[in-house]
C-alpha positions as CSV (number, residue, x, y, z in Angstrom):
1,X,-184.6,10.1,50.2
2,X,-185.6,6.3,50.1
3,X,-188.5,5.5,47.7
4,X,-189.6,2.2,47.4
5,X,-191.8,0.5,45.4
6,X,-194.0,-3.0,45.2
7,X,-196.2,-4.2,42.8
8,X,-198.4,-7.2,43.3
9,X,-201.3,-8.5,41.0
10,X,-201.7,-8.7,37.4
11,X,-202.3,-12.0,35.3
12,X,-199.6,-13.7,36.5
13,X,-199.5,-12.8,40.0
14,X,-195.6,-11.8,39.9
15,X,-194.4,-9.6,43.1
16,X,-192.2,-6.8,41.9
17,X,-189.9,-4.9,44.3
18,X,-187.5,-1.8,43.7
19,X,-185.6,0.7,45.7
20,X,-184.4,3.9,44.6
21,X,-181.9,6.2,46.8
22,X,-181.8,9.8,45.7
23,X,-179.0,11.3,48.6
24,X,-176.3,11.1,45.8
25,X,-178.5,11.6,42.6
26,X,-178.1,14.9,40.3
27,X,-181.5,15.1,39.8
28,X,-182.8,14.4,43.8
29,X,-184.8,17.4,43.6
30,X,-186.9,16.3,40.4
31,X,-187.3,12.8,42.5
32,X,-187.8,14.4,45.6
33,X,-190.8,16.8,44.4
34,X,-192.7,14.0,42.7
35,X,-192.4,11.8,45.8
36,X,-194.0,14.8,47.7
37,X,-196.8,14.9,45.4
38,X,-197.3,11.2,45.2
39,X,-197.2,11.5,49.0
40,X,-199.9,13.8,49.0
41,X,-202.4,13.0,47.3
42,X,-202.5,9.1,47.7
43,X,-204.2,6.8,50.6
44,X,-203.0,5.4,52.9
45,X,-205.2,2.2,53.0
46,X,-205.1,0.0,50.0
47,X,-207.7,1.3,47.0
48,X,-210.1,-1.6,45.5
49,X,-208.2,-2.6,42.0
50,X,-209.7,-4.4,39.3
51,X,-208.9,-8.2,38.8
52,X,-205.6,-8.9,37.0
53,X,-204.9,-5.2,37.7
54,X,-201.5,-4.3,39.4
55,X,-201.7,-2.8,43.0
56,X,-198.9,-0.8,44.3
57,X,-197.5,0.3,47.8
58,X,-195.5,3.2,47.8
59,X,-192.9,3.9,50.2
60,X,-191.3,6.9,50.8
61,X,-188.4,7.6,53.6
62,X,-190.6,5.3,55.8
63,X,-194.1,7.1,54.9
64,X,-196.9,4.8,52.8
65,X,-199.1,5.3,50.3
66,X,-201.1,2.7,48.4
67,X,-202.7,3.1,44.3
68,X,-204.4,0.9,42.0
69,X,-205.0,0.3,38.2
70,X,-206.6,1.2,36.3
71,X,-206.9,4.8,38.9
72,X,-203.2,5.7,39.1
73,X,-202.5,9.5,38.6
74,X,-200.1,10.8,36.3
75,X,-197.5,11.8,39.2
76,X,-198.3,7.8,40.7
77,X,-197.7,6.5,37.4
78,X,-194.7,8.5,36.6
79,X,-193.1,7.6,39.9
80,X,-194.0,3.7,39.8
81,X,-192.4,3.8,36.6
82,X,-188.8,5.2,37.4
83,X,-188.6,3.1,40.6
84,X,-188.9,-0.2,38.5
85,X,-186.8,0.9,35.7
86,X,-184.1,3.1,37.9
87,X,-184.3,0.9,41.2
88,X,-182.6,-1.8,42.4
């Protein structure tokens, strides 16, 4: 599974990208159930954000979801966060 993420927005305008691919991980299935849920429950049109807020589009294995602060969910959050800190 290919999950990418991009982040635009914020105070300083700064475009973030990172790509995470879980084929060869140990824990694919812990990755693979939050992308599913991510997945699910967001849009797939861009949400309104708040200025200097951070928007994000989600990308998972070719499907797209879009989320906004300061409304991210726990899973969107959670997810967001690996991809920038694990991905490349």
């Amino acid at each position: 599974m290919r999950i990418q993420v991009r982040r635009t927005g914020g105070f300083a305008g700064i475009e973030r990208r990172a790509e995470v691919d879980t084929s060869a991980r140990p824990d694919a299935r812990e990755w693979q159930s939050l992308a599913e849920r991510v997945l699910a429950a967001g849009p797939t049109t861009p949400p309104d954000g708040v200025p200097d807020g951070f928007s994000y589009t989600i990308t998972v294995d070719g499907r797209t979801v879009y989320a906004a602060d300061p409304r991210l969910t726990g899973d969107q959050r959670e997810l967001v966060s690996r991809v920038l800190k694990e991905g490349a």
